[in-house]
Backbone bond lengths (Angstrom), bond angles and torsions (degrees), N, CA, C in turn:
res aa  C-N    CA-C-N  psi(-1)  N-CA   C-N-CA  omega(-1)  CA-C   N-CA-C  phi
1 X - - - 1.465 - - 1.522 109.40 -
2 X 1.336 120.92 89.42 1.041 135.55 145.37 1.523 127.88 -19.95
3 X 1.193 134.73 19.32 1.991 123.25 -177.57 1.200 140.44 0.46
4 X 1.547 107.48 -44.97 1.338 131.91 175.58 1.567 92.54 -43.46
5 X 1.223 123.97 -97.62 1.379 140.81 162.80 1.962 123.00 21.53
6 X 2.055 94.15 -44.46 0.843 108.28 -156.29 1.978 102.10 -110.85
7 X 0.736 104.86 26.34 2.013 123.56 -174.04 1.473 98.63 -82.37
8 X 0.906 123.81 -38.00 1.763 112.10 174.63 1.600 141.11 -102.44
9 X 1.423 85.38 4.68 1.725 100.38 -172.42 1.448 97.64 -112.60
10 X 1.209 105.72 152.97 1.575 112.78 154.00 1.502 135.94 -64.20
11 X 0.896 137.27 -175.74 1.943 134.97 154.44 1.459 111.12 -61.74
12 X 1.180 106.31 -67.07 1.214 106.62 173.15 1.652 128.07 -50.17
13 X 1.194 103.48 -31.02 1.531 101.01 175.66 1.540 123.18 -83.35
14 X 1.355 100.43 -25.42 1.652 123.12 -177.13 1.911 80.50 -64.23
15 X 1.690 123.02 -89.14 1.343 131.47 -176.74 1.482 114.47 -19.73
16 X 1.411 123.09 -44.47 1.661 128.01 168.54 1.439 104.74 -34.28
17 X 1.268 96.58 -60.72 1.263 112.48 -124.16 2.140 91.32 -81.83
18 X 1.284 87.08 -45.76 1.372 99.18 155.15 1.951 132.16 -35.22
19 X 1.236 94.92 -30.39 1.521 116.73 -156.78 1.088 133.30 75.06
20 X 1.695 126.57 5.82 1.116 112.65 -165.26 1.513 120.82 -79.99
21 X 1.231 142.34 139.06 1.441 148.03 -140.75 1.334 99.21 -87.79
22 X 1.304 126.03 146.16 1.588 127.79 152.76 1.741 139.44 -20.82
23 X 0.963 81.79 -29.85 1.519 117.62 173.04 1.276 103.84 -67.74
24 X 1.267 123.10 -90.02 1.468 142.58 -173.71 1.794 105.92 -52.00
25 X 1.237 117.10 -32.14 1.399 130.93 173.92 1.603 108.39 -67.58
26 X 0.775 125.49 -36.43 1.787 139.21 -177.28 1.633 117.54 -87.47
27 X 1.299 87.72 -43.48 1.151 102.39 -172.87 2.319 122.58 -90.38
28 X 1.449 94.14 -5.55 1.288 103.64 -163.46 1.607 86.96 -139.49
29 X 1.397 110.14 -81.35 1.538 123.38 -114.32 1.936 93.14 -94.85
30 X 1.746 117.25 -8.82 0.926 123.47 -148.60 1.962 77.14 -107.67
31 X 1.327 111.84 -50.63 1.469 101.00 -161.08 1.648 117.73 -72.45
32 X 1.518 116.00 -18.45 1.621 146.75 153.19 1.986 80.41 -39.37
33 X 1.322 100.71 -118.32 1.525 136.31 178.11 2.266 80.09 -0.92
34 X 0.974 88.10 -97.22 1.947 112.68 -160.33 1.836 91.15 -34.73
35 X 1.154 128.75 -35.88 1.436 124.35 -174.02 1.324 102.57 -87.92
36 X 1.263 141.27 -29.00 1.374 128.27 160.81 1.195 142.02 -102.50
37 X 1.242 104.94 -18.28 1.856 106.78 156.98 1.656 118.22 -97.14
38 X 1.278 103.60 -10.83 1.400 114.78 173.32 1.922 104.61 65.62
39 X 1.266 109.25 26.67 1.477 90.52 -169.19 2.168 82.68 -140.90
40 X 1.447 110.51 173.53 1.630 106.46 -174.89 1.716 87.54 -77.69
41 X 1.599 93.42 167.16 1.001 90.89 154.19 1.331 122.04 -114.09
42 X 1.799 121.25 67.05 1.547 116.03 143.29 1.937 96.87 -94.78
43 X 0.951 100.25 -15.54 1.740 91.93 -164.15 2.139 101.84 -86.26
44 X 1.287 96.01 -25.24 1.728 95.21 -168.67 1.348 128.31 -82.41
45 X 1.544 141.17 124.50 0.770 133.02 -179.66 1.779 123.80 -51.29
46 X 1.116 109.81 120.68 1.840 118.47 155.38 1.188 121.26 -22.24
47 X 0.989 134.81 -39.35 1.445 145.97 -138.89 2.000 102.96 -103.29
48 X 1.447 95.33 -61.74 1.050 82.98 165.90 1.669 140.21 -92.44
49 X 1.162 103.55 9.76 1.764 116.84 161.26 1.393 126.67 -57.48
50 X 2.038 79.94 -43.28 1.785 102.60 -175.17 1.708 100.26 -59.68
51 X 1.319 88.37 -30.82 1.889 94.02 -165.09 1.513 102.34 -83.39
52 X 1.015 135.52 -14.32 1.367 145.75 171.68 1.794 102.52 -61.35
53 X 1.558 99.15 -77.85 1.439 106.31 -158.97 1.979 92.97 -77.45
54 X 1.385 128.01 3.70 1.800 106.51 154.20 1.446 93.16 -81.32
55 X 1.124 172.51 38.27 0.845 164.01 58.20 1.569 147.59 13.45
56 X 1.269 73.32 -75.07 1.818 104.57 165.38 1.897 120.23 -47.95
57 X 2.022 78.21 -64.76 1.373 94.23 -160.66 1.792 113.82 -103.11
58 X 1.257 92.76 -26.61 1.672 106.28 -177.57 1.450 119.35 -80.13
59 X 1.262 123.41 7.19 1.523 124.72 -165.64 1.813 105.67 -122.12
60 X 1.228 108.75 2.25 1.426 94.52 171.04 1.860 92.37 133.12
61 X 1.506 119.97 -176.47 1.293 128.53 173.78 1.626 89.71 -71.71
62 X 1.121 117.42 -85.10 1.665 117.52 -164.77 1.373 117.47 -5.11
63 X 1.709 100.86 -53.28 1.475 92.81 -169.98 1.332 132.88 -63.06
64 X 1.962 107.93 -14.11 1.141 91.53 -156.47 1.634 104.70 -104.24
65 X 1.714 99.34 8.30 1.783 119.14 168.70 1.147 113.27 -34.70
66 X 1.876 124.02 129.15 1.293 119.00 177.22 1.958 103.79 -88.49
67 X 0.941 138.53 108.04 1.742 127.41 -168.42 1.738 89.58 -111.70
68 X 1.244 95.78 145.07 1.564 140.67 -173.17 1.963 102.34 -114.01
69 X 1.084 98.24 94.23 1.526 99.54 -171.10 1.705 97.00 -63.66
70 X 1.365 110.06 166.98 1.784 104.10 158.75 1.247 126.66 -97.10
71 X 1.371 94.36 -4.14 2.047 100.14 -176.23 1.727 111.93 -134.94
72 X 0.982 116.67 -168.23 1.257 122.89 -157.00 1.347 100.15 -89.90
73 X 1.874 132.63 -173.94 1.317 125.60 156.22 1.572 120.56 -84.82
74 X 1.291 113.47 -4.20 1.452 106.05 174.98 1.584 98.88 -89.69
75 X 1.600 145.66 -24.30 1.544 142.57 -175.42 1.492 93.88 -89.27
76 X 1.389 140.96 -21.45 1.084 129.62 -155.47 1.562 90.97 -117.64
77 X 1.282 161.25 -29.60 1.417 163.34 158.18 1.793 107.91 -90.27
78 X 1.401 101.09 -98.46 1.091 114.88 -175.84 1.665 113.86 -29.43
79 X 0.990 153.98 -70.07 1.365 147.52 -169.25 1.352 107.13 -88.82
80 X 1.065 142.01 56.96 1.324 156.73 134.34 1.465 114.79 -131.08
81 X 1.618 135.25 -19.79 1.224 133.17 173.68 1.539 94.66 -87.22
82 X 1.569 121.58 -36.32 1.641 108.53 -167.21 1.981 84.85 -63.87
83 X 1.296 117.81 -83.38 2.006 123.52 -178.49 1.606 98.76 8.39
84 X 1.950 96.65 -65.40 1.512 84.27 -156.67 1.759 113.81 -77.02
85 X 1.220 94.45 -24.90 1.718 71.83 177.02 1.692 127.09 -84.64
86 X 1.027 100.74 -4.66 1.547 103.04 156.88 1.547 122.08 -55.17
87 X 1.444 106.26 -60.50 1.628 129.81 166.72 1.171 107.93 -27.18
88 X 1.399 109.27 -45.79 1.929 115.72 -171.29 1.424 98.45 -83.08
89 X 1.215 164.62 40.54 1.259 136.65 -144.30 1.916 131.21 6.63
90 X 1.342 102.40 46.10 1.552 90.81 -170.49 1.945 84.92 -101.03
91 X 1.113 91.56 -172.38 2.072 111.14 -173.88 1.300 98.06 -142.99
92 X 1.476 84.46 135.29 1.813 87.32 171.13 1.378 85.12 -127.15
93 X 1.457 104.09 169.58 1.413 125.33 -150.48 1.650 104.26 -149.74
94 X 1.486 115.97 102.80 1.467 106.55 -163.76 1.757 102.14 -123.52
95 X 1.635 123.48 148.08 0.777 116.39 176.83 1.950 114.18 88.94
96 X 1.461 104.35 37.97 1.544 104.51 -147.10 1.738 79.11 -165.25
97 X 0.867 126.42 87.26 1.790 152.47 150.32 1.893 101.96 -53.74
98 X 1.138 100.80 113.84 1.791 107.26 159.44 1.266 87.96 -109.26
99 X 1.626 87.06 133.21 1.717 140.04 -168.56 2.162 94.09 -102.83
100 X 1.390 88.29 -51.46 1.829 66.08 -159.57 1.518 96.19 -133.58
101 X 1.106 123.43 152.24 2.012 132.29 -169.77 1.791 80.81 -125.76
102 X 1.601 116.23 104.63 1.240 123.63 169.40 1.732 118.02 -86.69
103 X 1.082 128.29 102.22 1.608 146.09 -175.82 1.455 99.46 -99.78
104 X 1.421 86.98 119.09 1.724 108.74 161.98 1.659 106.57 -131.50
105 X 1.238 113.83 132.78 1.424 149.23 157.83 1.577 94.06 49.90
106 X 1.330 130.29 61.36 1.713 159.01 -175.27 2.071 101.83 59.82
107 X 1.040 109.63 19.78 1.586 108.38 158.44 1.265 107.86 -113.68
108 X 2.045 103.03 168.45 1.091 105.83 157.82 1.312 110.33 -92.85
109 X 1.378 106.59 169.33 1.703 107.70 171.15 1.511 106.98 -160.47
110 X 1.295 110.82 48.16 1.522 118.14 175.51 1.904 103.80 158.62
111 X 1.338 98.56 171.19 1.301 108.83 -164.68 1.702 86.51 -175.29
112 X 1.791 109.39 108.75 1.418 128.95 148.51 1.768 103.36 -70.07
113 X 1.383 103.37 133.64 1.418 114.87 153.05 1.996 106.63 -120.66
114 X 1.151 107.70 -174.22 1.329 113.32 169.87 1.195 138.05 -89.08
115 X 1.561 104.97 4.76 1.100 131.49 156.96 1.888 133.81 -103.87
116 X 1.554 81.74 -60.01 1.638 96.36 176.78 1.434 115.07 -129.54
117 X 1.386 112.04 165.26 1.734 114.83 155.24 1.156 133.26 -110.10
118 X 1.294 134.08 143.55 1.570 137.98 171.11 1.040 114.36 -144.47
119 X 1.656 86.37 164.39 1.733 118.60 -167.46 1.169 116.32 -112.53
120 X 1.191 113.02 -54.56 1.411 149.69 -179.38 1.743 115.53 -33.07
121 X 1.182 129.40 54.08 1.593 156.71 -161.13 1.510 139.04 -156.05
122 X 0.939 100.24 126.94 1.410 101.08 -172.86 1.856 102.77 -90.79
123 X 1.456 119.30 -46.80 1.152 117.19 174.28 1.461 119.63 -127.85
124 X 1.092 126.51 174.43 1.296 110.92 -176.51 2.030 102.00 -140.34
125 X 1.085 138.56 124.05 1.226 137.38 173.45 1.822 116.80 -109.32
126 X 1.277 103.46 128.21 1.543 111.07 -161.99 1.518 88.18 -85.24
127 X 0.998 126.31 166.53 1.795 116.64 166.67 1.975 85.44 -160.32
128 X 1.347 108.23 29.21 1.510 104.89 169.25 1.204 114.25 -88.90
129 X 1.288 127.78 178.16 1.627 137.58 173.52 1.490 85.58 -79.73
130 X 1.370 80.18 163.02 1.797 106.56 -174.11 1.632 110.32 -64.72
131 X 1.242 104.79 -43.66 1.194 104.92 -170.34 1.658 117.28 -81.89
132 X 1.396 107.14 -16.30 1.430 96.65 156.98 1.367 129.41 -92.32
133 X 1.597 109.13 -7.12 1.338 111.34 168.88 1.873 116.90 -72.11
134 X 0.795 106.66 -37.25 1.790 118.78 163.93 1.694 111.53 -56.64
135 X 1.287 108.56 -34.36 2.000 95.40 156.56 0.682 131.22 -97.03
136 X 1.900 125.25 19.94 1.300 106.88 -167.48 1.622 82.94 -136.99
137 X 1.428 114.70 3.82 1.674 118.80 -171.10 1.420 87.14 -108.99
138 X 0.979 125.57 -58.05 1.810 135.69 -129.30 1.370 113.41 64.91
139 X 1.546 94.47 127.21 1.866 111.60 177.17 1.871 104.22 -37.17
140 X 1.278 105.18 -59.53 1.260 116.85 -179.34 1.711 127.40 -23.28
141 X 1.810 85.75 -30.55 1.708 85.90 -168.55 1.630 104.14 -116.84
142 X 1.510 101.18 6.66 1.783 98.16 175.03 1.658 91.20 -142.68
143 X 1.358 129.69 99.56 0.849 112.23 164.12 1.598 134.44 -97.69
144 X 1.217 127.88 35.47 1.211 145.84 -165.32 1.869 105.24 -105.42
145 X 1.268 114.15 -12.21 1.449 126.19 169.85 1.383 115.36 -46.09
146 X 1.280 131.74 72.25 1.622 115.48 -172.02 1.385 117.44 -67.50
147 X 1.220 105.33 174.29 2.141 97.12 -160.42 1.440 88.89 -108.52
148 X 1.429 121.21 98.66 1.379 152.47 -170.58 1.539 91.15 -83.53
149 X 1.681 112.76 144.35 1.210 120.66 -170.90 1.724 75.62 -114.70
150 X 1.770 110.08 -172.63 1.132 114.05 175.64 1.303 124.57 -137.95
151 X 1.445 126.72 168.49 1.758 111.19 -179.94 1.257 86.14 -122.73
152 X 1.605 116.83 155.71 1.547 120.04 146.83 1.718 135.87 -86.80
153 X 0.742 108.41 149.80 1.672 108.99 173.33 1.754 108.58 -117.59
154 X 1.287 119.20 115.92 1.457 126.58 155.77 1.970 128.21 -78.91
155 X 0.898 123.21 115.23 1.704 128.31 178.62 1.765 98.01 -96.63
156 X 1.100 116.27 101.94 1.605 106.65 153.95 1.132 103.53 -99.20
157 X 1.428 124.01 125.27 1.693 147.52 153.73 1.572 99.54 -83.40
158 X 1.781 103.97 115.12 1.430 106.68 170.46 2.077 99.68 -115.01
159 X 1.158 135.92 150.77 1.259 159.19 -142.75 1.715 91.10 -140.60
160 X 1.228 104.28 114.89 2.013 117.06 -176.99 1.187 103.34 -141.02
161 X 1.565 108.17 131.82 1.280 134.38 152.11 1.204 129.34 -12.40
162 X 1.792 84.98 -76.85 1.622 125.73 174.06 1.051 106.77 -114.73
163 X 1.533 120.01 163.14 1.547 119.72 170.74 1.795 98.93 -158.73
164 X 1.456 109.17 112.33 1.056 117.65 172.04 1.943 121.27 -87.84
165 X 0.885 87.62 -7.32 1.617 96.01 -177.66 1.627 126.23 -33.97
166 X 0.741 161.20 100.60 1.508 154.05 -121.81 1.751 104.07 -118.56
167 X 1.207 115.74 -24.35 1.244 121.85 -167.97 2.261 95.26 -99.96
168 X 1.649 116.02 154.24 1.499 95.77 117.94 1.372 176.38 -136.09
169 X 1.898 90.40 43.25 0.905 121.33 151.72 1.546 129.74 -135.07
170 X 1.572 113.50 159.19 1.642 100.11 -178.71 1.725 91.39 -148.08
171 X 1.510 104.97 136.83 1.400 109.18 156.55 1.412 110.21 -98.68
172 X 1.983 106.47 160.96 1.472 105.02 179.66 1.308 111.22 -111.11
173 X 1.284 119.52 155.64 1.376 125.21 164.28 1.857 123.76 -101.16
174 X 0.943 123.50 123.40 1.658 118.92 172.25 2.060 94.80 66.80
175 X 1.181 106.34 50.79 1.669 127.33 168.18 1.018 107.35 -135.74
176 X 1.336 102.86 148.28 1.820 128.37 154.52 1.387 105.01 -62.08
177 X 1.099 138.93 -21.01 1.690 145.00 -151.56 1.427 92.33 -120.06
178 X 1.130 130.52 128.92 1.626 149.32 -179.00 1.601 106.87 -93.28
179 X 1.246 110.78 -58.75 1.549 106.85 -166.64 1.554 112.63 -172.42
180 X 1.449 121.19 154.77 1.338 114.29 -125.17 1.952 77.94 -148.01
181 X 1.297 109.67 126.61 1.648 114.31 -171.26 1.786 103.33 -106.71
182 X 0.813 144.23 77.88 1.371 123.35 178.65 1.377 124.68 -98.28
183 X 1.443 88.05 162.25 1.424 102.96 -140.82 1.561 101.64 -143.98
184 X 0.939 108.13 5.28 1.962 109.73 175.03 1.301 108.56 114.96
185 X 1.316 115.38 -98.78 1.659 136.08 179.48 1.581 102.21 -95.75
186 X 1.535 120.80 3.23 1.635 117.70 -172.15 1.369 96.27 -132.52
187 X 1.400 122.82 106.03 1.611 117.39 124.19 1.129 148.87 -48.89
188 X 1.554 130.25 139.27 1.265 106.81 178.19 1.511 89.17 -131.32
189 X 1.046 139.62 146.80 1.184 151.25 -159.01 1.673 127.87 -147.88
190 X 1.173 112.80 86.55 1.398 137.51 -150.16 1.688 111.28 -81.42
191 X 1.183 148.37 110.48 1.480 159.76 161.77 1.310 110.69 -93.79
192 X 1.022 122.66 111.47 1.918 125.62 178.54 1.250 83.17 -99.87
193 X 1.648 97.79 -174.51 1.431 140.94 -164.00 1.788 96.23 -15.09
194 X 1.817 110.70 88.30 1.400 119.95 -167.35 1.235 102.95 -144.43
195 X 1.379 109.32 72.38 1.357 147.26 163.97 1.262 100.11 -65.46
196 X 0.866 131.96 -90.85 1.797 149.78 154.49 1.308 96.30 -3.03
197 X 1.115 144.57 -39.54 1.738 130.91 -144.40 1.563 88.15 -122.03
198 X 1.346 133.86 -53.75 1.657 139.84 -111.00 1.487 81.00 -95.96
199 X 1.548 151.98 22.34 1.128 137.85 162.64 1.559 110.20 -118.66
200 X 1.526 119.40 -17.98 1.374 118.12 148.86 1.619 130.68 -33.62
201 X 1.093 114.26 148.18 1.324 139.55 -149.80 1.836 92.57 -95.80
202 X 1.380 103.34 121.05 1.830 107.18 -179.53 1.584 112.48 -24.90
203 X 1.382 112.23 -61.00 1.281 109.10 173.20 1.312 150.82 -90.32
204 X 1.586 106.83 24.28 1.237 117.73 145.81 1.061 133.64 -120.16
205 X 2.010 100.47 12.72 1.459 96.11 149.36 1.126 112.37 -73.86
206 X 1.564 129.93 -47.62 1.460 134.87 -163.16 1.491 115.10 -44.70
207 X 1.574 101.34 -36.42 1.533 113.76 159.91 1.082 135.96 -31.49
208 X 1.726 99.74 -72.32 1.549 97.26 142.71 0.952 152.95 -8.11
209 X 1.471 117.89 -84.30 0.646 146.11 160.08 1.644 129.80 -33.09
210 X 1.457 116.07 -64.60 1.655 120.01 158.17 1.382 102.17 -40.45
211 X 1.343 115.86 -72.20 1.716 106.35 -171.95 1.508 136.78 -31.06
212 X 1.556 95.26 -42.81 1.582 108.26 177.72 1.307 111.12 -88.74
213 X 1.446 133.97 -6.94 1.402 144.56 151.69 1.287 107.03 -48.79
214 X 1.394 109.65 -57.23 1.720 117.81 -159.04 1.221 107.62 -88.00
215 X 1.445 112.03 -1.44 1.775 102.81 -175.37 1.439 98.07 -109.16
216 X 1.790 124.33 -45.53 1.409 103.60 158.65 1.255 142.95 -50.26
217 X 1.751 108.76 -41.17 1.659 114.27 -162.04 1.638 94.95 -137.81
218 X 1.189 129.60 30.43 1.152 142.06 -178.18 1.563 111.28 12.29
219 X 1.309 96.10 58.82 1.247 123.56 -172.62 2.481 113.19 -81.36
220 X 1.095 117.08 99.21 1.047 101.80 -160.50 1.532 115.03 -99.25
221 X 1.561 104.81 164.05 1.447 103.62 -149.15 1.466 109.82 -79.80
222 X 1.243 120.44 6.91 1.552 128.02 166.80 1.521 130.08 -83.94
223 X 2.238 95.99 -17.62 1.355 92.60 170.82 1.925 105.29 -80.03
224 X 1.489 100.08 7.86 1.997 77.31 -163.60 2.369 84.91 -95.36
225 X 1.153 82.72 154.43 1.483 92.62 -167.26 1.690 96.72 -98.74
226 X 1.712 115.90 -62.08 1.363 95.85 148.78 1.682 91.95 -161.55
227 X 1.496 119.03 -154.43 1.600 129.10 -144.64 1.224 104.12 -138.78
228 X 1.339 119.09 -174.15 1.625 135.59 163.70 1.906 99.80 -171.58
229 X 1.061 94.24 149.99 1.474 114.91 172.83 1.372 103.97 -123.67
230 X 1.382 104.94 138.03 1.815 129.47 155.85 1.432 114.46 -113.98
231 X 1.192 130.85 139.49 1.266 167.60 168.32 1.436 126.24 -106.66
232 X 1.204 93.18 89.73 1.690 103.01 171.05 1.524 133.39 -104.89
233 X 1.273 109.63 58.07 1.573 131.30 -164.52 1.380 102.58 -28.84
234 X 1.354 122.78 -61.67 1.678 138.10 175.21 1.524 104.68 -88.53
235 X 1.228 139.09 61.35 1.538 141.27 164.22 1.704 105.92 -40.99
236 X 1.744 88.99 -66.53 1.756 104.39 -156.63 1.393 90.25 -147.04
237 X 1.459 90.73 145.25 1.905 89.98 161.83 1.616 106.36 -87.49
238 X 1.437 94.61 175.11 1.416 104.32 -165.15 1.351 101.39 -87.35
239 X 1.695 146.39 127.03 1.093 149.69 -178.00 1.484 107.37 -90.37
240 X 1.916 112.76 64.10 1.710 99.19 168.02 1.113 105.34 -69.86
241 X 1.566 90.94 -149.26 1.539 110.83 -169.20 1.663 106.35 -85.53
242 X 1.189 94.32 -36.57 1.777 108.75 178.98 1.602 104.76 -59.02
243 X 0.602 117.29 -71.46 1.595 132.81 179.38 1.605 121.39 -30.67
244 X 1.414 94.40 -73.76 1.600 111.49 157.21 1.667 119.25 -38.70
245 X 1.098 120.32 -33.35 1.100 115.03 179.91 1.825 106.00 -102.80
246 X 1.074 123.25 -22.31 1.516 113.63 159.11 1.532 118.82 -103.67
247 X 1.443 131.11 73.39 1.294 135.92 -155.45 1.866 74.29 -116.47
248 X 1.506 105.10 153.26 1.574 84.94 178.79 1.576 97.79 -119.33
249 X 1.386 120.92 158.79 1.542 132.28 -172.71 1.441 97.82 -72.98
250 X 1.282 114.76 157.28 1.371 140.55 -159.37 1.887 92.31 -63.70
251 X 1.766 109.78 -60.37 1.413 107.33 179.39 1.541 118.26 -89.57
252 X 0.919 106.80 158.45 1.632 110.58 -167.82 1.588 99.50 -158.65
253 X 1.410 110.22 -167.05 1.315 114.22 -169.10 1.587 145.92 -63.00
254 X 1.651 90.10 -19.45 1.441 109.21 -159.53 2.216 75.13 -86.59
255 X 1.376 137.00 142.09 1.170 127.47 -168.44 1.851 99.48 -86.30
256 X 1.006 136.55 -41.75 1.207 142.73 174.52 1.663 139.14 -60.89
257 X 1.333 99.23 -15.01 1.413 115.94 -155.62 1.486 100.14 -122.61
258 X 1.294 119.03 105.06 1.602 146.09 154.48 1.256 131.84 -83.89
259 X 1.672 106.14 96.68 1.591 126.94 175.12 1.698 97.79 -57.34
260 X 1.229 96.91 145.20 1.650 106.04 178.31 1.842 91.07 -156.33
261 X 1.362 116.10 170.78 1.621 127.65 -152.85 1.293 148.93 127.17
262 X 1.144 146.40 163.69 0.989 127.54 157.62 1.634 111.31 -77.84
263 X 1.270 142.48 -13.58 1.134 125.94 170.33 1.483 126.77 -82.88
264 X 1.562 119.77 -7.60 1.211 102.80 172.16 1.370 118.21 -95.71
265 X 1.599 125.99 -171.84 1.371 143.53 -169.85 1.244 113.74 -33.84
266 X 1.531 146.83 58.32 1.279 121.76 -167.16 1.351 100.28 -109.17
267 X 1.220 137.08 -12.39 1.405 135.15 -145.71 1.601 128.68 75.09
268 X 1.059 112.30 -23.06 1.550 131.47 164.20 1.869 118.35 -69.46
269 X 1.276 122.31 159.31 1.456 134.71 157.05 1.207 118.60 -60.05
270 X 1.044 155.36 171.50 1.663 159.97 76.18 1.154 109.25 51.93
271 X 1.198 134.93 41.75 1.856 119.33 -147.08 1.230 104.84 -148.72
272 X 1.415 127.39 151.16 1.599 136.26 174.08 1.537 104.70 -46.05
273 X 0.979 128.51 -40.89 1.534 149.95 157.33 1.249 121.51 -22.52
274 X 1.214 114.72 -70.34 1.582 138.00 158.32 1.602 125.28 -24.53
275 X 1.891 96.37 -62.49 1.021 127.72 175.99 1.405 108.98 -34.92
276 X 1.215 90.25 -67.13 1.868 108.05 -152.81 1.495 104.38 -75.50
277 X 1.661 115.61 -36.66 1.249 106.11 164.02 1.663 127.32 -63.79
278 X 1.524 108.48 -15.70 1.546 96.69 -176.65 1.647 100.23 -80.42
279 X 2.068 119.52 -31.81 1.034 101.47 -161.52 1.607 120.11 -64.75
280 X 1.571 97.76 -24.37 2.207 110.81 178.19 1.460 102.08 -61.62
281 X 1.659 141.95 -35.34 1.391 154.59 -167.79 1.725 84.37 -60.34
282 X 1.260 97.18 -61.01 1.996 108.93 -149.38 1.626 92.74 -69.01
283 X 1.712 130.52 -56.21 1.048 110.05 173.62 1.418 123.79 -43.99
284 X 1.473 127.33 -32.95 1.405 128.57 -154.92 1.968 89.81 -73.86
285 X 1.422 93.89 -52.63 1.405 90.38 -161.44 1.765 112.17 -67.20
286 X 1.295 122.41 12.03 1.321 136.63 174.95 1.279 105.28 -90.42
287 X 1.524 130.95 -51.91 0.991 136.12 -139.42 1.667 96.89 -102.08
């Protein structure tokens, strides 16, 4: 699989073109695609899907393992990166918003927070979303920021009595509901690229939601005790074709200042994945 090839078409158009039937698109190629770029695929670039599934499938059995972590992302990231950098003498600093990234003559040489200011740096690494890095930089002084559209992601957490569920996990096919985490007495109940849904009113998602409970696992609305909804207006940006091809590299002009994220250059989606590979890139290029 060639990629190159695949920079101007969509998923969907690449799959046409392919032949694969509606069927097989819904049923396969859409819940692949929709679970990792989180966006449809008429809107997603080809290119990087292709680069998704060498991934997946081209790197050995491991890769293409579905794993069910046992803990959350703050026990499984977060509290082992805060440990170690303590260990090193580093400080973290929580509850403390930078307001302004001060650039003089392509360096930085200051950093407003809402508390304090400093100088005192040799480099500085942004690891914000794009769009807050553009208020706290000005477009003016990084212009490599591409104007990223966005997808949403919905989490309904349902709370049960009972729970007959046999699996613990299930993806859906030809649903509003993507994928289903269980957990005993806890659902977690996953909606990607839910643009369409994420301005609905709590309780007619829940609506939803019960319905497609009771029609898969005839699950009834007396075992749920009660719910919560999350809303993730900005989940992921959308990986078109445009985009993908202006993703900007970690270094750039300002000489000091290292983009890190899931939105910049990694070769990856929108994804925890992304992340972690840009943050090993940004150390390398420090070190």
């Amino acid at each position: 699989l060639s990629s190159d090839k695949f920079s101007t078409i969509t998923i969907r158009e690449w799959l046409e073109s392919e032949r694969q039937s509606n069927n097989i698109q819904d049923s396969f190629w859409k819940i692949l695609a929709v679970g990792a770029l989180n966006t449809s695929i008429e809107k997603a670039s080809a290119k990087i899907f292709v680069d998704v599934l060498k991934q997946i499938f081209l790197r050995g059995n491991k890769s293409a393992t579905i794993i069910l972590p046992k803990y959350g992302l703050s026990a499984s990231y977060c509290n082992n990166a805060e440990e170690f950098i303590h260990k090193n003498g580093g400080v973290i600093k929580t509850s403390e918003a930078v307001e302004k990234i001060i650039i003089s003559e392509n360096k930085v040489i200051g950093l407003e927070s809402i508390k304090n200011n400093y100088s005192d740096f040799d480099f500085v690494v942004s690891a914000i979303p794009p769009f807050s890095l553009a208020r706290t930089i000005g477009i003016e002084d990084i212009s490599q920021i591409p104007d990223f559209k966005y997808s949403s992601i919905l989490n309904i957490h349902l709370w049960l009595d009972s729970n007959n569920l046999p699996e613990g996990f299930f993806g859906f096919i030809n649903s509003p509901l993507h994928w289903i985490f269980n957990k005993g007495s806890h659902l977690n109940i996953v909606i990607s690229d839910a643009d369409e849904l994420v301005n609905k009113q709590d309780d007619e998602l829940f609506e939803i939601v019960k319905n497609e409970m009771k029609k898969f696992f005839n699950l009834n609305q007396e075992s749920i005790t009660r719910y919560k909804i999350i809303k993730e207006k900005r989940a992921t940006f959308i990986p078109s074709i445009d985009v993908i091809a202006d993703r900007p590299s970690q270094k750039n002009t300002i000489k000091n200042l290292i983009l890190a994220g899931d939105w910049v250059d990694t070769g990856l989606p929108s994804t925890i994945e992304s992340a972690v590979k840009s943050g090993r890139i940004a150390a390398d290029l420090i070190s």
